[in-house]
N, C-alpha and C positions, 0 to 999 in steps of 0.2 A: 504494500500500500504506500503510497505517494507521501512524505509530510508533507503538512501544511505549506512552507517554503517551497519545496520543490513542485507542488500543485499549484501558487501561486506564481511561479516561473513558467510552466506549461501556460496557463491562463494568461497570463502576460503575453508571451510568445505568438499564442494563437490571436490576441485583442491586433497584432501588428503583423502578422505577415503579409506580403504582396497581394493584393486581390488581383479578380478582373478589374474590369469596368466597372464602379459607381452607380449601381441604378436605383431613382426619384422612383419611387414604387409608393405613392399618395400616403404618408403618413412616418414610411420609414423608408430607409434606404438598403441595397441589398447590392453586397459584392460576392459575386461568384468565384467561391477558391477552388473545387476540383465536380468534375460531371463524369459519372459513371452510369452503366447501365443501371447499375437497380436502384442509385441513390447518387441526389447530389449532396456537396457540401458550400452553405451559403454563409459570409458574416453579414449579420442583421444588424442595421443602425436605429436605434430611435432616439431622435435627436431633443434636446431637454424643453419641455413645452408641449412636445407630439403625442399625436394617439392614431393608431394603427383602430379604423371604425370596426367594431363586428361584424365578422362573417364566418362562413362557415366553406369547407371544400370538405369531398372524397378523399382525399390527403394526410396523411398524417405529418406531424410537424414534431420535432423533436427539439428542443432551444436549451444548450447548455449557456448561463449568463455569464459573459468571459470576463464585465468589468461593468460599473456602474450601476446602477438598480432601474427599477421598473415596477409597474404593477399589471398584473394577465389578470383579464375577465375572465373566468372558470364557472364552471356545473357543480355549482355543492347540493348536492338532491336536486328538486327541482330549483332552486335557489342559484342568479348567478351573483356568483361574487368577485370583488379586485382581491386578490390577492399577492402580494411583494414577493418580490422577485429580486436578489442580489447576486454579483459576484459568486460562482461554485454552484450555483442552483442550477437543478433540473427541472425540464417541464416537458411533460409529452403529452401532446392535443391527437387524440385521435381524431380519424376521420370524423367528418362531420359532424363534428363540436364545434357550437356559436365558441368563439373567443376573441378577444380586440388586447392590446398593450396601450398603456401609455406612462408615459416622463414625468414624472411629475418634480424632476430634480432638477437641480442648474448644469449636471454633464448629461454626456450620450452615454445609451446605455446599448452596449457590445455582449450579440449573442449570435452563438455559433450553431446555426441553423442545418440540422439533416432533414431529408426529406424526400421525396419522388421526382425522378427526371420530370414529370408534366407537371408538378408545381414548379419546379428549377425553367422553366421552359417557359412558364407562365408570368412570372419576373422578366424574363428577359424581352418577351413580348411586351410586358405592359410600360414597364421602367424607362422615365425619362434620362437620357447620360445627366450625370449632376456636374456643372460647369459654373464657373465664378461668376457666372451672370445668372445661374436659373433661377426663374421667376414661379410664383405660383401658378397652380396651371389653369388652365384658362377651361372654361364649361364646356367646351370642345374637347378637349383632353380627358374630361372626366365622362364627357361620354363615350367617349371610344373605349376608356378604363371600363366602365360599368359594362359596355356590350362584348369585350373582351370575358369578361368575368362569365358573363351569362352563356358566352359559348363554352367556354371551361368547366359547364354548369355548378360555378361559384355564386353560394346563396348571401348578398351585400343585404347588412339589417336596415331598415326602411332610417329616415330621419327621428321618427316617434321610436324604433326601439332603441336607439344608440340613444337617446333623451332619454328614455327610461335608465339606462345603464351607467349615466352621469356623462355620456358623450357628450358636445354639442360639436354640429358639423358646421364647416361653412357653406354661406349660400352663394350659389354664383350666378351670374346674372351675362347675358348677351346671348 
């Protein structure tokens, strides 16, 4: 078994390796580190302030949190709840589990994302490149996000449940 030090050295290590490409994936951002047939490996950003809205895929999602904290929407009975998320935690979302994250800290919060080639696939389609000028994205953008989703048959929770869940989304207008 790892000590403490040496598991936070692994953790560290992994918070900084080389990604791919930066992808603006509406809430968080998502660098592709290795694509295999049966599983990708992705580092998930969620940047301090953000929230990743509920929803739900066929997918399962595995989030080791490599540094910063968070808090995961989860299924307690019929009950959903925020639940904290630091540094060494695990979390595994099974398939189609409502779940959302969000920041509620002043850092990013770095989690090291396994998962299925056609969510790894589904990032790469939707994700804007993140570049020193990007801007928020415009209501064109987010529908092309949401009908993207719809063909991945990914269930995005309406405006009134991510409100029920303490979300609020923004509105976009054009």
């Amino acid at each position: 078994m790892f000590a403490e030090t040496e598991m936070s050295a692994v953790l560290a290590a992994l918070a900084t390796t080389a990604p791919g490409p930066t992808l603006d994936c509406y809430g968080g951002f998502m660098e592709i580190l290795s694509k295999g047939p049966d599983f990708w490996v992705l580092r998930g950003i969620v940047p301090p302030g953000s929230v990743v809205p509920a929803h739900s895929h066929d997918d399962a999602e595995d989030f080791l949190i490599l540094s910063g904290s968070q808090q995961v929407l989860v299924a307690d009975g019929d009950t959903m709840v925020w639940r904290d998320a630091n540094a060494g935690d695990y979390i595994r979302v099974p398939g189609n589990a409502v779940h959302a994250h969000r920041n509620v800290t002043d850092r990013p919060a770095v989690d090291l994302v396994i998962t299925t080639p056609r969510l790894g696939r589904f990032f790469e389609e939707v994700g804007r490149p993140v570049t020193p000028d990007l801007q928020p994205p415009t209501a064109e953008e987010v529908a092309q996000f949401v009908a993207k989703s719809a063909e991945y048959g990914y269930q995005l929770a309406s405006v009134e449940q991510n409100a029920a869940y303490g979300i609020e989304l923004p509105v976009f207008s054009g």
